[in-house]
N, C-alpha and C positions, 0 to 999 in steps of 0.2 A: 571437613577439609576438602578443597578442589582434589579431582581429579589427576594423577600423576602417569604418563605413558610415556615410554621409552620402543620405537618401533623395533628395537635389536632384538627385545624382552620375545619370548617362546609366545608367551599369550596375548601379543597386543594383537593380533588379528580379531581376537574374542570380546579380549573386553574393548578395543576401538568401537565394535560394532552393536555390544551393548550402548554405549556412549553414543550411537546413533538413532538407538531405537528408544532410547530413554524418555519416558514421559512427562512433560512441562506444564503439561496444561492442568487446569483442576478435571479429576474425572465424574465429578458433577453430570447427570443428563437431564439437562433443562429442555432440551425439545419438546415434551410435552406442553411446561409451564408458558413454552415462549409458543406453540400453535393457540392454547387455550388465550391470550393476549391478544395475537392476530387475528384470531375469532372474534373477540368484545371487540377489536377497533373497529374492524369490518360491518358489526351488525350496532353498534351507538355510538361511532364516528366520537365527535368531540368531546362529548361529554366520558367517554371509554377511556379517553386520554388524559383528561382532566383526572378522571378517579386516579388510575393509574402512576400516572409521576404523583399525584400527591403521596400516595400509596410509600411508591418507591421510595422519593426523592426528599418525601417530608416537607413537602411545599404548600401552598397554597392560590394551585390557578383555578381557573374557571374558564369554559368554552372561550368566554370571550377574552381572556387575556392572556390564552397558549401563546399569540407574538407579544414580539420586542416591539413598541411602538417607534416611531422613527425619534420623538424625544428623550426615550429610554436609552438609544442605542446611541443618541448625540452626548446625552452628559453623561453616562460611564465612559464614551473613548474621551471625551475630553477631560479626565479625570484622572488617564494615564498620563505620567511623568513623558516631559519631552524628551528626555533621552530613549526612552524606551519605545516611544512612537518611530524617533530617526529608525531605531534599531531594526523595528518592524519595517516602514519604509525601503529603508536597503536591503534587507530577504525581500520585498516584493519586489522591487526593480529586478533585481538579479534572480530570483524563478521567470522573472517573467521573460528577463531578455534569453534566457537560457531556453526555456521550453516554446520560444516565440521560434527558434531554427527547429524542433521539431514536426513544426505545422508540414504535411503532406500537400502535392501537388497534383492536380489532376493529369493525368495520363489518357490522352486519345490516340489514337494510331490509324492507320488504312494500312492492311496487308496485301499483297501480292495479287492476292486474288480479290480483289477491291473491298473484303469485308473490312467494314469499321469496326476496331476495337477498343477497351480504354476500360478506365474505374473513373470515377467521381466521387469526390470526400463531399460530405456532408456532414453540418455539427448535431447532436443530440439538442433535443426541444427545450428539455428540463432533466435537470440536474438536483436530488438531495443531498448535501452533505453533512458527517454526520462529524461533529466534532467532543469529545470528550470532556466530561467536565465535572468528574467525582473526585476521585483520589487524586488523577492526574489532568493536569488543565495546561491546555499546548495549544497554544495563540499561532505557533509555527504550521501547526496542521492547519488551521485556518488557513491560511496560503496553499501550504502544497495542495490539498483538492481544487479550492478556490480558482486559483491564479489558472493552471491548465487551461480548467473549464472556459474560462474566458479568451483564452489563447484559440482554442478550438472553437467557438464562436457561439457558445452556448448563451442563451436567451435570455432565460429562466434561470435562478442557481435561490434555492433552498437549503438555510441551515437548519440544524436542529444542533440543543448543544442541552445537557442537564442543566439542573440548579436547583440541587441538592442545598437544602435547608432554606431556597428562597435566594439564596447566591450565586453568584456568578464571577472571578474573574476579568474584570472592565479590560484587559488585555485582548481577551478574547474577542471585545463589540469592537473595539479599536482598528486588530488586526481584517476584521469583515467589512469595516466602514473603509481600510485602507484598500482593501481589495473590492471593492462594489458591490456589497453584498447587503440587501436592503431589507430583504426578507427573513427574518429569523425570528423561531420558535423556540421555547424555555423548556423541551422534554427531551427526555433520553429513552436509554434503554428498548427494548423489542419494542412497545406503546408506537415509536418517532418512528421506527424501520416499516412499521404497519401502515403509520401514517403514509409517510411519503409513497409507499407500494400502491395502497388502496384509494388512497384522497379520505378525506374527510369533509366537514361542512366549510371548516377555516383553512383547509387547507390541502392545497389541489394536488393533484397526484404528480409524479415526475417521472422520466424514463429509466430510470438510473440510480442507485445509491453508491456512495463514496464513502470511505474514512474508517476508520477503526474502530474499537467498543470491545465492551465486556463479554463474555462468555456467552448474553442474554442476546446481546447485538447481532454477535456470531452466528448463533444460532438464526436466528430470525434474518439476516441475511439469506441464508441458504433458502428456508422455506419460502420468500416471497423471490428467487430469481427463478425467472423466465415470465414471471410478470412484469418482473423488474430488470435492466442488467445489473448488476454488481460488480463493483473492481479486484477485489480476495476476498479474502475469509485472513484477517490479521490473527496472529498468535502471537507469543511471547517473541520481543525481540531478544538478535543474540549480533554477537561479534565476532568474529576473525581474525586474528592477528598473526601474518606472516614475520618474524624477522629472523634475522643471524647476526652476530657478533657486533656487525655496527649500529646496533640499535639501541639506545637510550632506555636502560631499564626500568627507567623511573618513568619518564614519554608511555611508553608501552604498558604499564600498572596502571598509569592515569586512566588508559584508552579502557582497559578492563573492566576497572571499576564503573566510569562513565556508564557504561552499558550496563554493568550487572543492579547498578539503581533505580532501573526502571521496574523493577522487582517484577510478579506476576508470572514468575519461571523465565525471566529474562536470563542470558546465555552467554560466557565469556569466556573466548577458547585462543591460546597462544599455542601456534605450532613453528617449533625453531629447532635450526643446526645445532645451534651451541647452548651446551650444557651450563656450561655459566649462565649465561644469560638467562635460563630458565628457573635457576636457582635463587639471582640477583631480582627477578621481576616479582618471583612468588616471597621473596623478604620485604620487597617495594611494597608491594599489595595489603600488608598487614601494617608495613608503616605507613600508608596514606591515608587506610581506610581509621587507623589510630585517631585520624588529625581530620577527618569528613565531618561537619556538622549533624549530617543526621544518616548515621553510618549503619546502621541496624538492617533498612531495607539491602544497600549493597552487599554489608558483611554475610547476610543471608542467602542470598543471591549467589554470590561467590565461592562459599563453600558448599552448598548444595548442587550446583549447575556450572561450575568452572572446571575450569582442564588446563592442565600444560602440557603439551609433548612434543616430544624429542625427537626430532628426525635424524636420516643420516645427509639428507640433500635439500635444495629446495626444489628441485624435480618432485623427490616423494612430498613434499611440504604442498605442493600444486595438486598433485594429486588426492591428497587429503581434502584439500578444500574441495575438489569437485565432488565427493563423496560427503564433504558435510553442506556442500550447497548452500550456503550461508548467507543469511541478508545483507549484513555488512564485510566484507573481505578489506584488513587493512596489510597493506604490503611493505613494511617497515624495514627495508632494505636501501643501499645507495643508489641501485638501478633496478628501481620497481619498473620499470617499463621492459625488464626483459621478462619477466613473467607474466607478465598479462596477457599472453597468447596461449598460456597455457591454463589458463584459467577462465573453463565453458560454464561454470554452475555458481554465478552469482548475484545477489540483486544489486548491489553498488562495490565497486572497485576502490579506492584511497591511496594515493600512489603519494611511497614516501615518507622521508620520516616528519615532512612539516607539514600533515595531511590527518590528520585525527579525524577520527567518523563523525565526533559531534557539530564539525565547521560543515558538514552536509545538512544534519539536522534543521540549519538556520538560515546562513547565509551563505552556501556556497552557491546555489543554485541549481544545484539537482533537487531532485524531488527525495522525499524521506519515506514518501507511504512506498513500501519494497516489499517483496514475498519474502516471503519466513516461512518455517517447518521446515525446510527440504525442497520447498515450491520452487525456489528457482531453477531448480530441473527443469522447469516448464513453462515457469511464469515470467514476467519483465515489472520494475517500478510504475507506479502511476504515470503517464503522462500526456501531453494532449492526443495520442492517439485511441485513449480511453474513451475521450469526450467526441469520439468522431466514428462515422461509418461508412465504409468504403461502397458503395453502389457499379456492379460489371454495367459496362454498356457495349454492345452488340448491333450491328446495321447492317445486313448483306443488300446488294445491289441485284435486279434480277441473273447479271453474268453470274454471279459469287453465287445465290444460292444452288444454281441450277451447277455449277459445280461442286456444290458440295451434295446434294440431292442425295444421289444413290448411296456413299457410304451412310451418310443418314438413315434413310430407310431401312439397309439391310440391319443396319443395330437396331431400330425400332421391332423389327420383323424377328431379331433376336430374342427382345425383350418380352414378344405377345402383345406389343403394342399396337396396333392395326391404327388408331384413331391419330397415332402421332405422324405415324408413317405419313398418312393421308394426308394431314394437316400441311405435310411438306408437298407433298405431289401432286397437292389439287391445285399449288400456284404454277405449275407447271403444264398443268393439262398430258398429265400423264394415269 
């Protein structure tokens, strides 16, 4: 059964905080299995890769047919239904016009003392991204790394996607042909994270990995960044739900369930004023999930990893959320926009009760790859400022350096630095 808190209760402080520290992930330690993987790609390149996803995936590639050739990738998208092409369609327009006002501006200045100063954005060369395609297969991820990348003006963009048993999802080539993406590979798992890190003979290295993946992904993420950047370390998604009395019991179960299907330790937590309502949503939840075609994964999910509790405000309801720092925060009240200043620790906000998380998934036009675990303490969503890097630029004119000279120096002479000191003093003839 979910989770039941009451903040009145003597011990919600204890067990709240259990309920934070609680573990979702499998405790599995594949590090080993996933250096020994990135070892084989590094030392026999394609054919390491080829053994590998056969290995894994149950497939049947060879060196030479890791890619999608460009006629493989024309008759699976044209083989997706017209309606579902629109659908894809309008998610890309709409990330794209969305994430096209993020694009950064160059910043130059002259200060007072005539030094030039500024940043300069510059886009990333190449880009991998990595798209899912075992249990769960998301054409939508396709876009959300996708589309940025291209907003921030990246070059190069590399997929890699599984295909497990030799298949593939035709949504998926659809969604990459809609977004410009020409280049893609038939591997998953750590093998594809190696690839893209190290290059191989087919297939050339890139600055960058993007997108989500299994446990094996994870892992191998971490050990190939500072070769590589990387955008998170994806965990199990979860959800948030703020509401009080005006909220729609059944709306608010939907939202729950929604989330807790993603299975995988996915996370589905309602914090509200009213007691009814907590009692009316967790009735809803077992009556929807009654009536889910394939309700097994959510019903799991749900009584494993779910919560309701009870506040006495939506002050402490705010506060809760910055302590559970949550990927998705929905605020299912009449005037969500008075809480939203109070709420610093989140990857995507949903304002309202006609705002459900899954209309972000697709087509609202934010981006869906978000920090989870607690990360958004720290972390922000994918977006094109992922695909970009900011460059200082710096010009002193002889007046400017020679006033700035001496504090210079003395922090050099601070430092034991003698040679930097110099470096400054010798254009002075001092």
């Amino acid at each position: 059964m979910p989770l039941r808190l009451d903040s009145a209760q003597s011990d919600f402080e204890q067990r709240f905080s259990d309920l934070l520290g609680a573990k979702r992930e499998s405790s599995k330690d594949v590090n080993d299995t996933v250096a020994s993987i990135i070892s084989d790609v590094r030392a026999r390149g394609d054919v390491a890769v080829a053994e590998l996803t056969n290995r894994f995936d149950r497939a049947s590639v060879t060196p030479s047919t890791l890619a999608f050739s460009a006629d493989e990738i024309a008759e699976a998208a044209a083989r997706v239904p017209g309606h579902v092409r629109a659908a894809l369609q309008t998610a890309h327009d709409r990330i794209k016009a969305h994430h096209e006002k993020q694009k950064p501006q160059d910043h130059i200045y002259t200060d007072d003392l005539g030094v030039t100063l500024g940043s300069r954005w510059t886009a990333v060369d190449a880009v991998g991204i990595y798209v899912p395609g075992g249990l769960a297969s998301y054409p939508s991820s396709v876009l959300m790394n996708a589309v940025p990348a291209h907003v921030a003006g990246v070059s190069r963009i590399a997929m890699v996607v599984p295909t497990p048993n030799g298949e593939i999802n035709p949504a998926i080539l659809a969604a990459a042909q809609i977004a410009g993406i020409t280049e893609i590979y038939r591997i998953g798992g750590a093998q594809a994270v190696a690839a893209l890190a190290y290059g191989t003979q087919a297939i050339a290295r890139v600055d960058k990995v993007t997108g989500p993946g299994n446990a094996y992904v994870a892992a191998a993420k971490r050990q190939v960044f500072g070769q590589v950047g990387i955008d998170m370390i994806a965990g199990p998604s979860e959800v948030l739900v703020i509401a009080d009395d005006s909220a729609n019991p059944a709306w608010v179960a939907a939202d729950l369930i929604a989330q807790a299907e993603h299975g995988a330790g996915a996370q589905s937590i309602l914090v509200t004023t009213d007691a009814k309502l907590a009692d009316a949503v967790g009735a809803e939840v077992e009556r929807q999930l009654a009536l889910l075609p394939k309700q097994t994964i959510a019903r799991e999910g749900w009584e494993e990893f779910g919560a309701i509790i009870t506040v006495a405000s939506l002050d402490q309801a705010a506060d809760l959320a910055n302590r559970i720092a949550s990927e998705h925060v929905e605020i299912a009240t009449d005037d969500p926009q008075a809480l939203v200043p109070k709420i610093r620790h989140a990857g995507a906000i949903f304002l309202g009760h006609h705002t459900p998380e899954a209309i972000g998934d697709y087509v609202g036009g934010s981006n869906h790859v978000l920090p989870t675990a607690r990360s958004a303490r720290f972390a922000s969503g994918l977006g094109v400022l992922d695909f970009m890097k900011r460059t200082s630029l710096l010009g002193c004119t002889p007046s400017s350096l020679s006033a700035l000279a001496e504090p210079a120096v003395t922090i050099a002479g601070v430092e034991d630095l003698d040679g930097h000191g110099r470096s400054i003093s010798i254009r002075l003839n001092r």
